[in-house]
C-alpha positions as CSV (number, residue, x, y, z in Angstrom):
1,X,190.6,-76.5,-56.2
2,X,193.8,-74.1,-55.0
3,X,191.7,-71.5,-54.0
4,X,187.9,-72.4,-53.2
5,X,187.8,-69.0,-50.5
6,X,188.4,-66.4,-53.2
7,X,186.3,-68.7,-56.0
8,X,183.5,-68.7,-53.9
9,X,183.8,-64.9,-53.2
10,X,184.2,-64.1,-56.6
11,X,181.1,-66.8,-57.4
12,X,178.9,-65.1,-54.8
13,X,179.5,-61.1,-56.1
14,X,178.4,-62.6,-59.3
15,X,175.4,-63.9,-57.8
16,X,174.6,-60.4,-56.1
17,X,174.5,-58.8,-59.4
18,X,173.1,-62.1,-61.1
19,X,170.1,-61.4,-58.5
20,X,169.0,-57.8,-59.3
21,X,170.3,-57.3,-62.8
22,X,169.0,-61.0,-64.0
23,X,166.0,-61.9,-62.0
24,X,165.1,-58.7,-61.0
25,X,165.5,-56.0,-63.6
26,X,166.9,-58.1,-66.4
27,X,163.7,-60.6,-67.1
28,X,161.4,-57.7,-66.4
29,X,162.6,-56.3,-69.3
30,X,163.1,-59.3,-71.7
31,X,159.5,-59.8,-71.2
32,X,158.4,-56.2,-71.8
33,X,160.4,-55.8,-75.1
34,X,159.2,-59.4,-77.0
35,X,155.4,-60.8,-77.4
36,X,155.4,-64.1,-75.9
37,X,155.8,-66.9,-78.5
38,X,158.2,-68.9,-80.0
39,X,160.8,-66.0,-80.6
40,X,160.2,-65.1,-77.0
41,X,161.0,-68.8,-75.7
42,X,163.7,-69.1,-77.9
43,X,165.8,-66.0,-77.2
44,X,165.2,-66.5,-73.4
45,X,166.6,-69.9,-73.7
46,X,169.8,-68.3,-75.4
47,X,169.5,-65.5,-72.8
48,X,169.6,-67.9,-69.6
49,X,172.5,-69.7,-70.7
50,X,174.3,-67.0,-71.7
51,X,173.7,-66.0,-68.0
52,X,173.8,-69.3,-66.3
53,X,176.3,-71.6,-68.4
54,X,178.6,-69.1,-70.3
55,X,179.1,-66.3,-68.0
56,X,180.4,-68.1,-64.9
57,X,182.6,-70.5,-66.9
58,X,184.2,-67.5,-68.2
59,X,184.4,-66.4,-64.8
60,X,185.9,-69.7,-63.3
61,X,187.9,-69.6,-66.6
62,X,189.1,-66.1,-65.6
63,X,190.6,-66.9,-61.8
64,X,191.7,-69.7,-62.8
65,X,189.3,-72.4,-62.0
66,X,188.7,-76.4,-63.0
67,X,185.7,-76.7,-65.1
68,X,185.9,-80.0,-66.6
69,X,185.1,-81.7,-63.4
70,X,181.5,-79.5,-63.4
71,X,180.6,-80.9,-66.7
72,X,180.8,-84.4,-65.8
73,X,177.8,-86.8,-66.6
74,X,179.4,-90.2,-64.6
75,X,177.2,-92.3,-66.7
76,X,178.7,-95.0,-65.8
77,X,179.1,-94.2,-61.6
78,X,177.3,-96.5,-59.6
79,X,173.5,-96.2,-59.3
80,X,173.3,-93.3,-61.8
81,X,170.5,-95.1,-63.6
82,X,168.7,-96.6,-60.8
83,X,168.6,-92.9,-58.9
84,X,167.4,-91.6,-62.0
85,X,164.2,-94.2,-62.5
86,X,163.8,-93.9,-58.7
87,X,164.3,-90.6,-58.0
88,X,162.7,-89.6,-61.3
89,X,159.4,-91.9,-60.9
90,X,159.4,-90.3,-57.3
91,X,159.3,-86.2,-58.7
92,X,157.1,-87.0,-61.3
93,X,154.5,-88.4,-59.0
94,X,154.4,-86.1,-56.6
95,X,154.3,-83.1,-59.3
96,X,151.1,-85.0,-60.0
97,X,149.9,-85.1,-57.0
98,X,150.6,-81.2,-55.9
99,X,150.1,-79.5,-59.2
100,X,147.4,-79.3,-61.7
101,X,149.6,-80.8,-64.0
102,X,146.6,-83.1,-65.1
103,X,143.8,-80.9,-65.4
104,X,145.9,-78.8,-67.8
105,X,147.2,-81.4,-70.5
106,X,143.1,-82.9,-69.8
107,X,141.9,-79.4,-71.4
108,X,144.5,-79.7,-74.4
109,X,142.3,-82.6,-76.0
110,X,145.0,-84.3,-77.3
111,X,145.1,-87.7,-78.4
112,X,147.4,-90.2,-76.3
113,X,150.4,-90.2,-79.0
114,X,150.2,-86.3,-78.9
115,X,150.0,-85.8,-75.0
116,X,153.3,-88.4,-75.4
117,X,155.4,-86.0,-77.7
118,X,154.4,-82.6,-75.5
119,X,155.3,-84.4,-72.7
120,X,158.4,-85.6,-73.8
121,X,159.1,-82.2,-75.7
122,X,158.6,-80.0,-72.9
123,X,160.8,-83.1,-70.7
124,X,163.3,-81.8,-73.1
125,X,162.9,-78.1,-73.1
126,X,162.7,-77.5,-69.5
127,X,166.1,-79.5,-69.3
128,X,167.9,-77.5,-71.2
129,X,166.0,-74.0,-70.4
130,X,165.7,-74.8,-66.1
131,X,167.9,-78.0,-65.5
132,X,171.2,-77.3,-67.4
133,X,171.4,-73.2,-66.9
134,X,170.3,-73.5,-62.6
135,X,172.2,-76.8,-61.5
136,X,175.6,-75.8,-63.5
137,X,175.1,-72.3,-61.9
138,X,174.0,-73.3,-58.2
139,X,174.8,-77.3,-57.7
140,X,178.2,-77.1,-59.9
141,X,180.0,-73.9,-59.5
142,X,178.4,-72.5,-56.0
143,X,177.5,-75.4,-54.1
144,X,181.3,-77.3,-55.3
145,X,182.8,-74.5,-53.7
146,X,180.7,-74.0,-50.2
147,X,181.7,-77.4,-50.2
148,X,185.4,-77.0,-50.2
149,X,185.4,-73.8,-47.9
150,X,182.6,-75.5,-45.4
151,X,184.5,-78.7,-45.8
152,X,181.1,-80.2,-45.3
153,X,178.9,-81.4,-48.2
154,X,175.6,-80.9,-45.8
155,X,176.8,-77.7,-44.8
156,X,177.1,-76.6,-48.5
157,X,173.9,-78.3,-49.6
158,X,171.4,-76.1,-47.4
159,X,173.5,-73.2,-48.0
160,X,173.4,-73.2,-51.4
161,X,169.5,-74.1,-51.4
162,X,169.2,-71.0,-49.3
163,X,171.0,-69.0,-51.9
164,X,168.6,-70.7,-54.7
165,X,165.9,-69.3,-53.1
166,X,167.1,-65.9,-51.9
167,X,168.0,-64.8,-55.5
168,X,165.4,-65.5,-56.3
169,X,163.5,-62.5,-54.3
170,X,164.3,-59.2,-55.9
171,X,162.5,-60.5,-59.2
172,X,159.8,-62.0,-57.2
173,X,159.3,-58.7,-55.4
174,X,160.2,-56.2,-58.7
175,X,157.8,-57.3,-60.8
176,X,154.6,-56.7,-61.8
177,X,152.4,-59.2,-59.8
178,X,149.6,-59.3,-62.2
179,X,148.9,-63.5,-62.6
180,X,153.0,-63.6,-61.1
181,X,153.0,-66.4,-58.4
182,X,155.2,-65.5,-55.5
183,X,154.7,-61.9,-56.1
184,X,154.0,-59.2,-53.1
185,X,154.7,-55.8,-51.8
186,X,156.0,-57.2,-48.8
187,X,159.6,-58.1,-49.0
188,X,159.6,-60.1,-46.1
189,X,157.1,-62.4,-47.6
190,X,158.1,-62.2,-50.9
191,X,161.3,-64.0,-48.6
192,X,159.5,-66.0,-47.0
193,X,157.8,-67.3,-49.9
194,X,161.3,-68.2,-52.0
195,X,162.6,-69.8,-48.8
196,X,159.3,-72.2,-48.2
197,X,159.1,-72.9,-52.3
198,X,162.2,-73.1,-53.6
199,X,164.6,-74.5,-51.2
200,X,163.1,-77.9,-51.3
201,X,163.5,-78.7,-54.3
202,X,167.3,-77.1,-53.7
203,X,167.7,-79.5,-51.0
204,X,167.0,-82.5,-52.8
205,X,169.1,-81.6,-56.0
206,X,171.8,-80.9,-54.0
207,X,172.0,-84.1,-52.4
208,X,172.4,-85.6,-55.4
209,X,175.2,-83.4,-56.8
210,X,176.6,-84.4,-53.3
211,X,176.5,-87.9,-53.8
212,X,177.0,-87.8,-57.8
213,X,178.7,-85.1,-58.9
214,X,176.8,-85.9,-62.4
215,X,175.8,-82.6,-63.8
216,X,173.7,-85.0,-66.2
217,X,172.0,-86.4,-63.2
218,X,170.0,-83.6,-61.7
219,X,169.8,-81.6,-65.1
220,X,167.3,-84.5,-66.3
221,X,165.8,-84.9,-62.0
222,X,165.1,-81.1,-62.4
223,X,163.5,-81.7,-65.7
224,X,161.4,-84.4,-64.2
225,X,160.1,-81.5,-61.3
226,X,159.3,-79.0,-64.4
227,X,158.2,-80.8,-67.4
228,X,154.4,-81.9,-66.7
229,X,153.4,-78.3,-64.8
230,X,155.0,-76.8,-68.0
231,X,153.6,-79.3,-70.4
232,X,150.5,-77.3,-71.3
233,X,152.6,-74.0,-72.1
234,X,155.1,-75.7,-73.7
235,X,152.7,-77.4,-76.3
236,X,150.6,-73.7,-76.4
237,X,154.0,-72.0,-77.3
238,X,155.2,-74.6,-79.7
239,X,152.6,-76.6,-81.0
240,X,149.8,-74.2,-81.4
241,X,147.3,-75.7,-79.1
């Protein structure tokens, strides 16, 4: 990287405007102009990498940055597999054990083989739709270069974590709170909130890009955090249930 400084300046005015014209003012209206459905699910999809994926390559692309190293999946690196049962087994039970994840696929009334293919399908999904568009975004192109300015990989995994979080605000606090979890009039809870909830899980996937620098890695460990609390809308939105 010849020059991480101006990269991560560049990375983080992107993220400024990423924050109020994408999560603030930019899902607000996605949502307003389509019916929720498949269309819906499927233009968003298309809509978040465009954001997440495509537009800061291009901008990497632009000044001059690497991004083949970003796109690695180290298959074969050392204790990819076992960090991925481990770590994996790990997320997935403790989503069951905070999260109604349960409850939700129990009031489907599917049979066994079903609840297998919604899982598996939203598994999937939420890789692609969370995992790939906010780990390339925050864990390869920000936190890479916080790395390389901080010179510390700790330094640059709470950092970015905090900046997860934080963008997350002005579309937490802009939009209509009506069943929105996170939302409030107060902007320094709606901070609060982001900070408590999201960073966590921001922590942990950026210790892994630390250690890994597999994009493949903590696309599928951030699939494993989504895919059973999303099961039920996944197989409501796709399979009709």
């Amino acid at each position: 990287m010849r020059r991480p400084a101006f990269e991560l300046t560049a990375v983080l005015i992107f993220l400024a405007a990423y924050a109020i014209l994408f999560t603030g003012w930019g899902l607000s209206a996605f949502h307003a102009a389509f019916h929720p459905g498949r269309l819906e699910a499927a233009l968003l999809v298309a809509f978040k990498l465009l954001v997440h994926v495509a537009a800061p390559a291009l901008l990497l692309f632009l000044i001059g940055g690497e991004l083949r190293p970003l796109f690695q999946a180290r298959l074969a690196t050392r204790g990819f597999w076992l960090g991925l049962v481990v770590l994996g087994a790990a997320v997935v039970g403790l989503t069951l054990l905070i999260s109604p994840s349960l409850k939700q696929l129990a009031g489907l009334h599917a049979t066994p083989l079903a609840l297998a293919g919604i899982i598996g399908g939203s598994f999937a999904w939420l890789a692609v739709e969370a995992g790939l568009c906010e780990e390339f975004l925050f864990r390869a192109v920000l936190q890479t270069r916080l790395a390389a300015v901080f010179k510390s990989e700790t330094a640059a995994v709470v950092t970015a974590a905090l900046v997860f979080a934080l963008v997350h605000v002005p579309g937490l606090w802009m939009r209509d709170g009506a069943g929105f979890v996170g939302h409030s009039g107060s902007l320094i809870q709606v901070i609060a909130y982001a900070i408590a909830v999201l960073s966590p899980a921001g922590l942990f996937l950026g210790f892994v890009w630390a250690r890994t620098r597999s994009l493949l890695l903590v696309v599928l460990l951030h699939a494993c955090v989504d895919a059973l609390p999303n099961a039920a809308d996944f197989a409501r939105t796709w399979l009709g249930y």
